[in-house]
C-alpha positions as a Markdown table, in Angstrom:
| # | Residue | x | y | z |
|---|---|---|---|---|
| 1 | Unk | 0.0 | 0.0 | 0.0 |
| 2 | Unk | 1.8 | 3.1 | -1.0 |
| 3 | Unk | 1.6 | 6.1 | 1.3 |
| 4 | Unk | -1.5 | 7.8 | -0.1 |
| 5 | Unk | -3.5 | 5.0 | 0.0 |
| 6 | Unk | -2.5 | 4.4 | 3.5 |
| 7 | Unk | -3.1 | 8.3 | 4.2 |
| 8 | Unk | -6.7 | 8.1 | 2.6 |
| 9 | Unk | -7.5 | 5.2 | 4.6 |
| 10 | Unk | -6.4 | 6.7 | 7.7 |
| 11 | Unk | -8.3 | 9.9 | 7.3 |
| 12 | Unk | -11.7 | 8.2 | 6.6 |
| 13 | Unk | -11.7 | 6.3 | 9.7 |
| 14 | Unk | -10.4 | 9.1 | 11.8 |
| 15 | Unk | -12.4 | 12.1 | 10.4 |
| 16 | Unk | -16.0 | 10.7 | 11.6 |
| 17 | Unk | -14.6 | 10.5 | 14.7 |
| 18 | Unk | -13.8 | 13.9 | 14.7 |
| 19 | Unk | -16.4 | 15.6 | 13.6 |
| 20 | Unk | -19.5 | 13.4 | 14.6 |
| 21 | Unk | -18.6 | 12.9 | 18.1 |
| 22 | Unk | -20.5 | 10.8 | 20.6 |
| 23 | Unk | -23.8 | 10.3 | 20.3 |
| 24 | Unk | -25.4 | 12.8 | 22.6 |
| 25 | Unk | -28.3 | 10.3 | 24.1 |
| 26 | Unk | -25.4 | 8.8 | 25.5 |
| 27 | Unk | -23.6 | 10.9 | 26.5 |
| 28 | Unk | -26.6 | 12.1 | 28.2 |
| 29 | Unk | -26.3 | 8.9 | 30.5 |
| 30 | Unk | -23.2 | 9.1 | 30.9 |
| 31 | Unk | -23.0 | 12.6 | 32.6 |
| 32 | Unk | -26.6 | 11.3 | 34.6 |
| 33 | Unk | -24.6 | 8.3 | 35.7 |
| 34 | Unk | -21.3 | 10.3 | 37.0 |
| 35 | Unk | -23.8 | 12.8 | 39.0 |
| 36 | Unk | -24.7 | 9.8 | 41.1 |
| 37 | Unk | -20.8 | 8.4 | 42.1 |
| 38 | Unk | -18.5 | 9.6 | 44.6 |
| 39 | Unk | -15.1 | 10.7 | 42.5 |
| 40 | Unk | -13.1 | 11.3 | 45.2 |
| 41 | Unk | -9.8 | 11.5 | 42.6 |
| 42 | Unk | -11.5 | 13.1 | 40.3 |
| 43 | Unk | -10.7 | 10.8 | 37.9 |
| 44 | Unk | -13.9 | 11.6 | 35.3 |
| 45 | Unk | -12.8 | 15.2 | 35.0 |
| 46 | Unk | -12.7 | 14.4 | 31.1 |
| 47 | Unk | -16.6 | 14.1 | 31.7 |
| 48 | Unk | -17.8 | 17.4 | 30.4 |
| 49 | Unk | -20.6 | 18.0 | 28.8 |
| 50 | Unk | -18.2 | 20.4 | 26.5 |
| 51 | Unk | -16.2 | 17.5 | 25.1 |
| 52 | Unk | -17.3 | 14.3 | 23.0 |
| 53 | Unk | -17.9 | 11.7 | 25.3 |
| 54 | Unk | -15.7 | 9.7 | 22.5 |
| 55 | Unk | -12.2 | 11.4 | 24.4 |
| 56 | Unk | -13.5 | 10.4 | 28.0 |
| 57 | Unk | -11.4 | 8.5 | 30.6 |
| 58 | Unk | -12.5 | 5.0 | 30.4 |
| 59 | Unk | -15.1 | 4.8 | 27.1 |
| 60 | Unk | -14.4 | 3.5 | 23.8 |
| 61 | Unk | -16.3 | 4.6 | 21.1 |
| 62 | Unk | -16.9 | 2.7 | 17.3 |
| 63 | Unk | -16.7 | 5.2 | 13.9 |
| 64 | Unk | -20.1 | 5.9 | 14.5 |
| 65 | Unk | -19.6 | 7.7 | 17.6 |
| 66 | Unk | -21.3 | 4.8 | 19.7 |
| 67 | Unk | -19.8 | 3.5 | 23.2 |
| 68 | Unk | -18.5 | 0.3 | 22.7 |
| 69 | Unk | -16.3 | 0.1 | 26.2 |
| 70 | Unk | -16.9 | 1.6 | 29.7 |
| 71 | Unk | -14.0 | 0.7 | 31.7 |
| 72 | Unk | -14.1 | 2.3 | 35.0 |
| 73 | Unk | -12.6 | -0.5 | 37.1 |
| 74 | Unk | -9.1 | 1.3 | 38.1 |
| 75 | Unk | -11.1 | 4.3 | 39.0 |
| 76 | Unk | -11.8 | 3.9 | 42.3 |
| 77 | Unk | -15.0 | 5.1 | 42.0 |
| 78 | Unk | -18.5 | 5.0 | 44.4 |
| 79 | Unk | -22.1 | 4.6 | 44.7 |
| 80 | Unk | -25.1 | 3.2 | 44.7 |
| 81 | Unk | -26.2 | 3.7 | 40.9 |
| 82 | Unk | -26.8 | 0.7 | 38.6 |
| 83 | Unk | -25.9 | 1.7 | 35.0 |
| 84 | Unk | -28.4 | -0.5 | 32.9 |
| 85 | Unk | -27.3 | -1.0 | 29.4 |
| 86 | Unk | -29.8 | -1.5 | 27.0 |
| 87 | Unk | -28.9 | -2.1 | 23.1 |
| 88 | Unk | -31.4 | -2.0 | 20.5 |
């Protein structure tokens, strides 16, 4: 693959990314879920409702701008919220 092709290929994946964003319903639940946690460390100061919820500590987002991956187990995080996932 010569270097435009690999440059092309590149953009198109990262571009969507970039300019879609999360998508905002979740993102929505997201921020509703880290007003009910104790964050102690502060370690979901990347939760703003300013930035795409695509760059936040501990998610994972697919081209579309959909969470794929919520990892918050080294976060030392508390509560007594239930974050129900439901995909359809």
């Amino acid at each position: 693959m010569n270097l435009l092709a690999f440059a092309y290929a590149l953009a198109s994946l990262l571009i969507p990314y970039f300019v879609c964003g999360c998508n905002e319903s979740e993102k929505q639940v997201l921020l509703h879920f880290k007003q009910s946690i104790v964050d102690k460390r502060n370690n979901l100061e990347s939760w703003s409702g300013n930035e795409h919820c695509c760059s936040w500590r501990g998610i994972q987002c697919n081209i579309d701008g959909h969470i794929t991956k919520l990892d918050l187990s080294d976060l030392y995080l508390k509560g007594d919220q239930m974050l129900t996932v439901s995909c359809s």
